[in-house]
N, C-alpha and C positions, 0 to 999 in steps of 0.2 A: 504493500500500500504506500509508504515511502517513497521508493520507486519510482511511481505510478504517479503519485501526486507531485513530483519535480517537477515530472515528463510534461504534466500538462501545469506547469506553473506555479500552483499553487504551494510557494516555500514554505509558510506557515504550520500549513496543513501536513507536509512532508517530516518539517522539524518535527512535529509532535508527535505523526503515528512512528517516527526516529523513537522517541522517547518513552513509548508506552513500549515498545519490541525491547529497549535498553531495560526499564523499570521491572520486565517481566524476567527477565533473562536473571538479574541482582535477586528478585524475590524468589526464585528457583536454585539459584545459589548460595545466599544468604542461611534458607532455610537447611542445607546440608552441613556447612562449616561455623556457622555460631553457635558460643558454647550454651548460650541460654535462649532456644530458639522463643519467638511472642508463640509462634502456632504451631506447638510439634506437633511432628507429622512419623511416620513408622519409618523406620530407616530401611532402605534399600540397598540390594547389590547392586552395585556398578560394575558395569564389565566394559572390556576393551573398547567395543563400538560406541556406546552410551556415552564414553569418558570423550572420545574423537568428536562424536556430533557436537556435543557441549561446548570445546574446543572452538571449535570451529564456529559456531553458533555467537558466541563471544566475539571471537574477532570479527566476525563478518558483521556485526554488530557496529564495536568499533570504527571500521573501514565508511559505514554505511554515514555515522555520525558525524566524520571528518568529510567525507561528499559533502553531504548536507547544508550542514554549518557553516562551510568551506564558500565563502562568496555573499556572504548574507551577514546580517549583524544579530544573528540567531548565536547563543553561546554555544558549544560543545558540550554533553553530556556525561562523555564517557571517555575521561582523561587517562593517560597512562598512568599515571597516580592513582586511579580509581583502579586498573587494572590489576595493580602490585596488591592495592591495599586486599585486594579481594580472592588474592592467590590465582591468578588465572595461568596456567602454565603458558611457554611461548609459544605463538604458532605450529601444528606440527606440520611435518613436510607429507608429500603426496600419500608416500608409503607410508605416514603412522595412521594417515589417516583413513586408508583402504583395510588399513589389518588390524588397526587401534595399536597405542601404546604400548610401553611396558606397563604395567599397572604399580609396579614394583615402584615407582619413582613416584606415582599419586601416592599413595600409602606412607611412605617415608619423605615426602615433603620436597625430596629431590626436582630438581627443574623448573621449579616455582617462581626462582626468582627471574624477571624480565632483564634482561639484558639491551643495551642499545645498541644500534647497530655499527657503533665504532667502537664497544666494547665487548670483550668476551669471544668474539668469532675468532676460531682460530682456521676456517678453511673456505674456499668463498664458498656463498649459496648459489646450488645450481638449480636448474627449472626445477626440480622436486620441489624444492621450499621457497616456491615463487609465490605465497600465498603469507609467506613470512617475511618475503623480501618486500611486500603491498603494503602488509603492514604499517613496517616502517616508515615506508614511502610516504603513505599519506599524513603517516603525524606528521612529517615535515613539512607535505604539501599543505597541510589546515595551520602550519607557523605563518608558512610564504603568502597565505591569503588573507591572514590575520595583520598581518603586517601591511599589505598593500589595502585592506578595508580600513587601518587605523590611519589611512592621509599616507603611510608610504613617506617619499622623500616631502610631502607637505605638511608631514608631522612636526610639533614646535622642537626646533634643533636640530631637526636630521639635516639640515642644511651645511651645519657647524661644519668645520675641516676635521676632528673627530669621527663625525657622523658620514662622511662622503664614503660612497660604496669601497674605493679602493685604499683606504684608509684601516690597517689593521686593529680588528676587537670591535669594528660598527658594525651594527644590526645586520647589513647586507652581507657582507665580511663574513660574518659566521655563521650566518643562515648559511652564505653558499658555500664555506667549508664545509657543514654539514651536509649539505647534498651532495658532494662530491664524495665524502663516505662514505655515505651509504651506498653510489656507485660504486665504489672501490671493493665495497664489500659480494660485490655478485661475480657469480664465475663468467668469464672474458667472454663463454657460450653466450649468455644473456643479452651483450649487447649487440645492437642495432646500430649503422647497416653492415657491422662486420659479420655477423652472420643473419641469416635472411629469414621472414617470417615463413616459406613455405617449407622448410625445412623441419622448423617446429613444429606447422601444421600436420607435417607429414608423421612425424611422431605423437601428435594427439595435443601439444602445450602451444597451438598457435593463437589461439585467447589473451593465456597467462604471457608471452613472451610479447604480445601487442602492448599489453596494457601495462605491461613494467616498464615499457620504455616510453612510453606515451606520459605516462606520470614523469618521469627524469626528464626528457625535454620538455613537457608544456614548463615543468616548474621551472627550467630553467629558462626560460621565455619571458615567464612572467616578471624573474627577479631583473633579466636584463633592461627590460621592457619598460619597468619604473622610472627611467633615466635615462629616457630615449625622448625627445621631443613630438610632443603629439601632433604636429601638422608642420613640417622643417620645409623652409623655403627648397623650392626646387632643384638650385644646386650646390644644397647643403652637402654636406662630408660627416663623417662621425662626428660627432659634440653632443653634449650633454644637455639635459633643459635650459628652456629660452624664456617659459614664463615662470611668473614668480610663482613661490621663491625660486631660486637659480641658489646654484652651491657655491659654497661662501671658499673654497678651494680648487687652485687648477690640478688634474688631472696629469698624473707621470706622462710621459711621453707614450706615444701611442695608444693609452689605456682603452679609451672608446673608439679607435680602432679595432681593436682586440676584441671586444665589446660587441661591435657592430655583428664581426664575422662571427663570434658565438651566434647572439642571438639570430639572425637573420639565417646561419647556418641550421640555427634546430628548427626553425619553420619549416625551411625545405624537407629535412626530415620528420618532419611528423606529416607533412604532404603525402611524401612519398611511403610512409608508414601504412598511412591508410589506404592508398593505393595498393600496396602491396599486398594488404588484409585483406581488401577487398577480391583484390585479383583471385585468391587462393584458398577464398571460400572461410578466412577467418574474421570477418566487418563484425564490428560489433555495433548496435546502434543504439547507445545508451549516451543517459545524458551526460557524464565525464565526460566520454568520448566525443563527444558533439560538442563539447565546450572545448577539448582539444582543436577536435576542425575549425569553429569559431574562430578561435585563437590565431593560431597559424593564418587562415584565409588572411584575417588583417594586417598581418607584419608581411604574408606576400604579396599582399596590393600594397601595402607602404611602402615597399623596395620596389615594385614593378613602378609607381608610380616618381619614385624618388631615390632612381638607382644610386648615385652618388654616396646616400648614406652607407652604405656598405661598398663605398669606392668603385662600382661596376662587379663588384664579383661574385652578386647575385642574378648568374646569365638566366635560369630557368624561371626566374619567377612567374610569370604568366602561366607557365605548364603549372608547376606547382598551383596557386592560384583555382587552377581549374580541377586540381586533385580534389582540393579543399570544399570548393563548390558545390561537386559533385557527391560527395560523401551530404554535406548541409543539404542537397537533394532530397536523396533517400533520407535522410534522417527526420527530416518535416512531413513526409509523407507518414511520420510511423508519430512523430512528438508532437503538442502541441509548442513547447518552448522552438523548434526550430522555425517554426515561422518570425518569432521574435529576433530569432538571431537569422534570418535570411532579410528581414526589413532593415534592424541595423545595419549588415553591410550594403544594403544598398544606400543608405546615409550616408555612409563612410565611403563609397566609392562615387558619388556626389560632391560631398566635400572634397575631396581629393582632385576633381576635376574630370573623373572619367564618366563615362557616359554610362547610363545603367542599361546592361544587356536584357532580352523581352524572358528571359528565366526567372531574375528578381524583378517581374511586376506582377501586380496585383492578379 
């Protein structure tokens, strides 16, 4: 119902049946590990399966919460603090969860404690525990959104030379540290486009290995994105914002350079991401994912229309562009929010100066 109630708009509505599915899940585990239960209840055997669903039930929970919350000034429900506090073991990977656990390690309290994803991992995770590599991914991804819904670099001070993205120990600074481990932490298999989604699909994980790399680049999209100029004169070059505030620090040499090619770099790939999902029979048409295409569509009409900011060496943009489009197609055919976000970009490709093609009219 969550879900469902995104798809067609209504955030409110989403956050709350979010919160009645979280409320249920705590009164169902509450009721087995408190010492002085309000409403005991006969205590039951838990076996391997039971212990996995639950698991899994939990985080998927989580995951669901950080969507949700994620883009809205709805708070989060179900923090990794709330997680620890409640004993939730970590993710388990494909295989504990087709055969269930050891049981041995519930029973004796073993595994319990949550780990982050720069701590504790001694080997990377591979598509098995691509469901604990999402995890992670989205508490980062619900910081990255939290930060840009709190004003971003129009927050009081983020201006400061302190606060300037390239400036080490500022908000941006260690946000994108942290995303960066958390890549670092997945096995080399995982990333995109060094190994390709039909490959995965061909083994069964071309869902799971979409949508972990669709999370790492949108987020990284979005933090570059903050400190990109919203409409740069025509034959702008990399630079930082124009309107106020503007950063109260110049920028090392090259940095928004550097900068540019990131970002403008992951649009194309998340273009091409979806394209390639789609090609091979792994598209997914949820609303994350359609909030990826969104995403991307705008920063490839930003650079098709204002090649200079990434110096010219955004050649594909317009293909790209039309990956994006196309995927925002099918996606409004199935959502009601993509119609919203197929009228915004014709706003935005209005503003821009291009003409709106007969796909975005009414």
């Amino acid at each position: 119902m969550a879900l469902y109630e995104w798809g067609i708009r209504e955030f409110h509505r989403a956050w709350i049946y979010c919160g009645i599915a979280i409320r249920i899940i705590q009164a169902l585990n509450s009721s087995r590990v408190s010492p002085y239960p309000l409403d005991p209840t006969p205590p039951y055997l838990r076996d391997a399966v039971s212990v996995a669903i639950e698991n899994r039930t939990f985080w998927a929970c989580f995951i669901m919460d950080r969507m949700i919350s994620s883009g809205t000034y709805n708070p989060p429900m179900l923090p990794m603090s709330e997680m620890e506090k409640l004993k939730v073991s970590t993710p388990l990977s494909a295989v504990d969860f087709v055969f269930g656990p050891d049981l041995s390690s519930e029973r004796t309290g073993l595994d319990h404690r949550l780990v982050t994803a720069e701590d504790g991992q001694t080997a990377p995770l591979d598509v098995t525990q691509s469901f604990k590599v999402l995890v992670y991914g989205f508490d980062i991804w619900a910081h990255i959104m939290t930060f840009i819904f709190n004003d971003g670099r129009r927050a009081p001070g983020m201006c400061a030379p302190q606060n300037c993205p390239w400036a080490p120990g500022s908000p941006w600074s260690k946000t994108h540290i942290r995303l960066e481990e958390w890549r670092a932490t997945q096995h080399h298999r995982l990333h995109y486009p060094e190994n390709s989604v039909v490959t995965h699909t061909t083994l069964g994980w071309g869902e799971s290995f979409t949508y972990i790399n669709l999370l790492y680049y949108t987020s990284t999209l979005m933090l570059h994105r903050e400190y990109f100029p919203f409409l740069p004169n025509a034959g702008s070059v990399p630079r930082g914002p124009i309107d106020q505030p503007t950063l109260e620090a110049e920028a090392p040499e090259g940095w928004w350079n550097n900068s540019a090619l990131v970002l403008f770099g992951t649009a194309e790939k998340i273009a091409k991401l979806l394209h390639d999902a789609s090609e091979c029979g792994a598209e997914m048409l949820t609303p994350f994912v359609g909030f990826c295409a969104f995403s991307a569509a705008y920063m490839n009409l930003y650079i098709f229309r204002f090649p200079q900011m990434n110096l010219g060496r955004s050649l594909n943009a317009e293909r790209n562009l039309d990956y994006c489009l196309a995927y925002l197609e099918r996606f409004r055919d199935v959502w009601k929010l993509g119609e919203s976000w197929v009228c915004t970009h014709l706003n935005l490709r209005l503003s821009t100066g291009l003409a709106a093609e007969p796909f975005f009219l009414p």
